[in-house]
N, C-alpha and C positions, 0 to 999 in steps of 0.2 A: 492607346485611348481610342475609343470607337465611338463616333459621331453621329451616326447611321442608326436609324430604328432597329432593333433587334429583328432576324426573321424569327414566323411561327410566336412573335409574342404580343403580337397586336391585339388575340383574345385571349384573354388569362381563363386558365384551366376550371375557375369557378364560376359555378351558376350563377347566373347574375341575382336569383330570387334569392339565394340562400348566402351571398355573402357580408350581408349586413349582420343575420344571424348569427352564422358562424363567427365573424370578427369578434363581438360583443360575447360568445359563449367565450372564445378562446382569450380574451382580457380579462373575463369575470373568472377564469380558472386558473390564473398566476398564479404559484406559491408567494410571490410576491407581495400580493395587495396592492400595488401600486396603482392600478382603478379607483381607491379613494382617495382625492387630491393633498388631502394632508399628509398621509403615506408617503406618498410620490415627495410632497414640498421638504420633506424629513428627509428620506433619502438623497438627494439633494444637495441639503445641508450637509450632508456626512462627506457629500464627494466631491465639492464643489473646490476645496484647498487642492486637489490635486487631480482634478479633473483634466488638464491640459495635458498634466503627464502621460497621461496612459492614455492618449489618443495621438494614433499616427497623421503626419499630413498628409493632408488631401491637394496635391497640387492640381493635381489633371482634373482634378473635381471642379475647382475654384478658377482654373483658364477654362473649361467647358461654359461654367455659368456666368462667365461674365463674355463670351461672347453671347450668349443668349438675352445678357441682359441689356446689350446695345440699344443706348436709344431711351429706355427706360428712365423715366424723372420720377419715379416713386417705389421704396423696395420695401417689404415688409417680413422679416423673417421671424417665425411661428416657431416658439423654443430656442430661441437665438441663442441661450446658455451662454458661456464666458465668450463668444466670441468664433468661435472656430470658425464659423463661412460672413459673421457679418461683418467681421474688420474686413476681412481681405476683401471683399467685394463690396465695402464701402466708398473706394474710389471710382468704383464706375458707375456711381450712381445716385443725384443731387442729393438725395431725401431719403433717411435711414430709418427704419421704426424694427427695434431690439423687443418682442416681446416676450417676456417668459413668464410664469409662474414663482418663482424662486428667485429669494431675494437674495441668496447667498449666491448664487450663479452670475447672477446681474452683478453683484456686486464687483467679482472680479473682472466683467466685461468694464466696468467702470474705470477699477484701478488700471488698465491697460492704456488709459488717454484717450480714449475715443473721441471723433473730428466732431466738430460742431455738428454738423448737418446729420448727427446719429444723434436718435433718442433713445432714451433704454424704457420703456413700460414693465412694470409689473404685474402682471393680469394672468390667471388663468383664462384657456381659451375661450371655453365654452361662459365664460364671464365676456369677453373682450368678442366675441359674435353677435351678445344681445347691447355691447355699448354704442350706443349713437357717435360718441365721438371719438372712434377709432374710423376713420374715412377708407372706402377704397385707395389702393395701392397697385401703380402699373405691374409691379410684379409681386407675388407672392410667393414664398420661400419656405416649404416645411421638411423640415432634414434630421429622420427620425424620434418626428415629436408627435405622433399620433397611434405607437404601440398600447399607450395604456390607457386609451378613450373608448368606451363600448358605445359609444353612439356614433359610430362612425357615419351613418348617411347624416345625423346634423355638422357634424365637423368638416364633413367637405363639401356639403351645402354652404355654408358658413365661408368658408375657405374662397368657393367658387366666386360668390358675392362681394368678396375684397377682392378679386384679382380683376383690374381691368384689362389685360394684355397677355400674364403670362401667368400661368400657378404653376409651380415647379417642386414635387415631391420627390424627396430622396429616401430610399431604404434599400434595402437587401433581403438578397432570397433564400434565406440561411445559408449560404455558403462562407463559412468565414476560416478564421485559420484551421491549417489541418490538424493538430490538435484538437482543436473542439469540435473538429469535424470527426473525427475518429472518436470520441470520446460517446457523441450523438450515435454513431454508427455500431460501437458496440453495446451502447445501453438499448438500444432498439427505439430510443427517442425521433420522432419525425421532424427533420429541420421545419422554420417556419417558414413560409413563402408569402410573406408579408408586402413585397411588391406586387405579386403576381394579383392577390388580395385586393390591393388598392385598386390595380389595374381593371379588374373585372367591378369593382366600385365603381369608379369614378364615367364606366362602359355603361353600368345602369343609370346612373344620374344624366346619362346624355354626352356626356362629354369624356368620350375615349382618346385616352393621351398617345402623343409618340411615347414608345417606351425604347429607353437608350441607355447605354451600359459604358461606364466609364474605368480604366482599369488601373487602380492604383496598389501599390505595392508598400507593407512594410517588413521592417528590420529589428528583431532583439538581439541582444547582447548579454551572453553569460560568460561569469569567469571558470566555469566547468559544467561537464556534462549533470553531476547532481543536483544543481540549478535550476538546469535546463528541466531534467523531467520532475523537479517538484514547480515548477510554474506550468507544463504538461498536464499532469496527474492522471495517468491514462491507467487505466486498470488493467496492465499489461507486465511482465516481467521487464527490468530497464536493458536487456538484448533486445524485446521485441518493439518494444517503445522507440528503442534508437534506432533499427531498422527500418519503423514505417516515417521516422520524419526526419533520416537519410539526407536525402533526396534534395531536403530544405538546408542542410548544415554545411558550414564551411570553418577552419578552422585557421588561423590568421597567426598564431604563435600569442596571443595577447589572451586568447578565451573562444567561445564560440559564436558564429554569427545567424540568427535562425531568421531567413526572410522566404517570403509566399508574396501573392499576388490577389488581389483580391478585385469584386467587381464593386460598384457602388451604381445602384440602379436608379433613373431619373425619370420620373413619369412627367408629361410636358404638355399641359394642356394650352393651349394656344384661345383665348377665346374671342370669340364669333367666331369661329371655324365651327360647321355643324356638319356631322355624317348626310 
């Protein structure tokens, strides 16, 4: 786990005039659709039963930001979804606010118990920027909930203006499993660099963040290799396919273990702090 500002990433590779731009082009060009909210709140619903499964923990993520959130009497997480960073980081921190869009999402955060001092909102953002009675919050929390907003300078204006203390955005810079890394890399697909994005954002609005890289690691389990390469699906014959993710496999006598390491990136704007 690295604690430390990244070197060489304190300015992100994008023009600060042309990243607003570009962000909003690259949202409005999903196969997706999910730039229209009702899209997104449907999607959602499809995934929201089994959303927890198919997402790794984040330990080193969750001890990272709650030492950052020392001290904090107010925390507001921005796409809270079922839970993943607001339970656990609900104990260090008097005053909870869960907002998401999606009421299926929320819902499971609900069936989980959550402590009095958490609220669950359901509000789209850019709904919940123009509400008066969403109040600043000592810290603010947004953890890949801003892929599919093409107004990216209102969302972190917005964002900035709730945060009295700490805004704290998590994404990644398309590096993710090798798999899908390789998959990118033979389709000639350009990963996204969605941190890097924000980073040169959040640079032009004035308030350029520590940028910090947190290093968490997961783990699958298949009961054979033809499993393994149809949850892969590499366009590759399955000699070459087992070859390039080798490397990652281990074999236990019970099935196969496929685990990688991956980063999770923290932009960390501290405010009153001005260049």
């Amino acid at each position: 786990m690295t604690g430390a500002p990244i070197p060489g990433l304190t300015a992100a590779p994008v023009a600060h005039a042309d990243v607003f731009a570009a962000w909003a082009a690259q949202v409005r060009a999903a196969p997706s659709g999910r730039a229209d909210p009702a899209r997104d709140v449907a999607f959602w619903a499809r995934q929201a039963a089994h959303y927890d499964a198919g997402q790794p923990a984040l330990p080193n993520t969750v001890a990272w930001l709650r030492g950052r959130l020392r001290g904090a009497r107010s925390l507001l997480d921005v796409g809270a979804g079922t839970g993943r960073l607001t339970l656990p980081l609900a104990p260090a921190v008097p005053l909870v606010t869960a907002l998401d869009h999606s009421p299926d999402m929320l819902a499971v955060l609900r069936a989980k118990g959550p402590p009095a001092h958490l609220s669950a909102r359901c509000q789209g953002l850019q709904d919940a920027l123009r509400d008066p009675t969403l109040p600043p919050h000592d810290a603010v929390l947004s953890a890949w909930s801003l892929a599919y907003l093409p107004d990216l300078r209102a969302a972190l204006s917005g964002l900035l203006r709730l945060s009295g203390r700490d805004l704290l955005i998590l994404e990644d810079d398309g590096v993710g499993s090798p798999h899908v890394n390789l998959r990118r890399h033979l389709s000639g697909q350009p990963r996204p660099q969605r941190a890097s994005q924000l980073n040169a954002a959040l640079s032009a609005l004035g308030h350029p963040p520590d940028h910090h890289r947190v290093q968490e690691a997961r783990e699958l389990t298949f009961p054979d290799l033809p499993a393994l390469l149809a949850q892969a699906r590499l366009p590759l014959p399955d000699a070459e396919a087992l070859a390039a993710l080798r490397p990652h496999l281990t074999h236990d006598g019970a099935g196969w273990r496929y685990r990688w390491t991956f980063d999770v990136h923290v932009l960390h704007v501290r405010m009153g702090a001005r260049p």
